[in-house]
C-alpha positions, 0 to 999 in steps of 0.5 A: 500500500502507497500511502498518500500524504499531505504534508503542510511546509513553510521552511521552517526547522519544525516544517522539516523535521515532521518531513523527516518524521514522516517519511520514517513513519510511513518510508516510500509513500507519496507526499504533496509538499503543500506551501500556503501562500497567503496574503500578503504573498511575500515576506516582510524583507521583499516587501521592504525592498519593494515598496522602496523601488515602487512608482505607485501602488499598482506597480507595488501589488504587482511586484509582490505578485511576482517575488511572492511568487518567486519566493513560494516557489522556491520554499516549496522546492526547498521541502521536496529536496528534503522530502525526496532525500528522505525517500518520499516520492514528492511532488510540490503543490503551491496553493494561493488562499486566502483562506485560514491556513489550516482550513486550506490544508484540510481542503486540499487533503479532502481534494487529492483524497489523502491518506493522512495530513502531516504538520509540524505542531508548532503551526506553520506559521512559527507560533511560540505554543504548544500545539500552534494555531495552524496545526490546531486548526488541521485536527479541528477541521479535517476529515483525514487522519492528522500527524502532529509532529513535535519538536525537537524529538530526542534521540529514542524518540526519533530512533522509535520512529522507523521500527517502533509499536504503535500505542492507540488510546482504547476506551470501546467506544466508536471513536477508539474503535476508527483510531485502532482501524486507521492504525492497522491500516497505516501502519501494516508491519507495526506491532499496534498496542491498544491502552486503555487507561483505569476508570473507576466506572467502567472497564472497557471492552476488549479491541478485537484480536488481529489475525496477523497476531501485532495487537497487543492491549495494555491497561494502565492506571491514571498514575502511572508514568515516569515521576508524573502525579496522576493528572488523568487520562491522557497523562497516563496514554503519554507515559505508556507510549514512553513505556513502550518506546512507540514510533507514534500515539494514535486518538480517536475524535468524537465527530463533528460540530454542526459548523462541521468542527472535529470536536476534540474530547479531552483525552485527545487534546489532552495527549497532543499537548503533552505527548513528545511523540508523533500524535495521530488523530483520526476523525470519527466518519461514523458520527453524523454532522451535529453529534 
């Protein structure tokens, strides 16, 4: 199985790093290295530069048309040189939007029916949190399974990339039941380990038995981990996949709003914040708009 990936670039180290990420999770797929050029359509130095040379306002847009252009053009060579090194088969895919950026990056990977999205987690745009804006809003509104790439990763972690488990965080419902699918179908040569963490409540079911013999479930309780105090579920999926050394951490969403938002249960969001792993978060197609 070739698999098809969208992945969001803009030059950036983290930008490169999730390629190189990717292409050891998923080694010799196809990759659309995607360059959003939005508005203004060419950085704050070309536009220094322009706006010195220019006659009138027309001439001003018109060369920010162009070196914009030029400029795009080139970073977006500059991500298929790095993907193809790293042995992807890549093909550059400049997209003008003025669309949000992270809206444009789902669009693009519902047109060319992608398998996966891949984006650095802290946005495309170089934001100082956590998870940044852009790649907060490709998990929140594409219907393709999302890779979110932390950076930087250290040295076991990144070594657990290329042959490294898969952990996917189990709880029975609908939601893990997609992520476990997705992750099989993903990663075919990977031992999947399904986590489900200790609730006073409830125990949840058993994921069904791979006929290959690679599904493992593991049950954990809320404190264990690495010195970590109890601090619920996600913390408990996060120190379970360091545990494991896994490559990645698969979640399940809960489905999608009304305005057609993924809706992010806590234990989702909860793991992309904290996990120093590659996190996947795979979209429930089987709740309807409005659940």
């Amino acid at each position: 199985m070739t698999i098809r990936a969208v992945l969001g670039y803009d030059g950036s180290p983290a930008a490169a790093g999730a390629i190189e990420a990717g292409a050891q999770l998923f080694p010799g797929s196809r990759a659309w290295i995607t360059y959003l050029w939005v508005p203004p359509f060419a950085s704050e130095q070309i536009r220094r530069r322009l706006w010195a040379q220019a006659r009138n306002i027309d001439d001003l847009i018109a060369a920010e048309d162009r070196e914009g252009e030029r400029e795009a053009r080139r970073i977006t060579a500059m991500g298929v040189t790095l993907a193809e090194a790293a042995g992807w088969e890549a093909t550059p895919l400049l997209e003008r939007t003025y669309a949000a950026e992270g809206t444009a990056i789902a669009q693009t990977a519902e047109r060319g029916d992608a398998d996966l999205v891949v984006v650095a987690a802290r946005g495309l745009g170089g934001t100082a949190s956590v998870l940044g804006s852009v790649s907060d809003m490709v998990v929140h509104y594409c219907s393709r399974p999302v890779l979110v790439v932390p950076q930087p990763l250290l040295s076991e972690e990144y070594d657990a990339l290329s042959d490294g488990p898969v952990v996917v965080g189990w709880d029975g419902s609908e939601s893990a039941k997609a992520a476990l699918q997705t992750a099989e179908r993903l990663f075919p040569d990977r031992r999947i380990v399904a986590v489900s963490v200790d609730e006073a409540t409830k125990v949840p079911a058993q994921p069904g038995a791979d006929s290959n013999g690679r599904l493992v479930h593991v049950h954990v309780d809320r404190g264990r981990g690495r010195g970590r105090q109890a601090r619920g579920t996600a913390s408990a999926i996060v120190a379970a996949a360091d545990e494991q050394r896994a490559a990645a951490v698969v979640v399940g969403s809960r489905g999608r709003s009304a305005v057609r938002e993924i809706i992010l249960g806590s234990v989702a969001m909860g793991v992309l914040h904290e996990s120093h792993r590659p996190v996947m978060v795979v979209p429930n197609r089987s709740q309807p708009d409005g659940s």
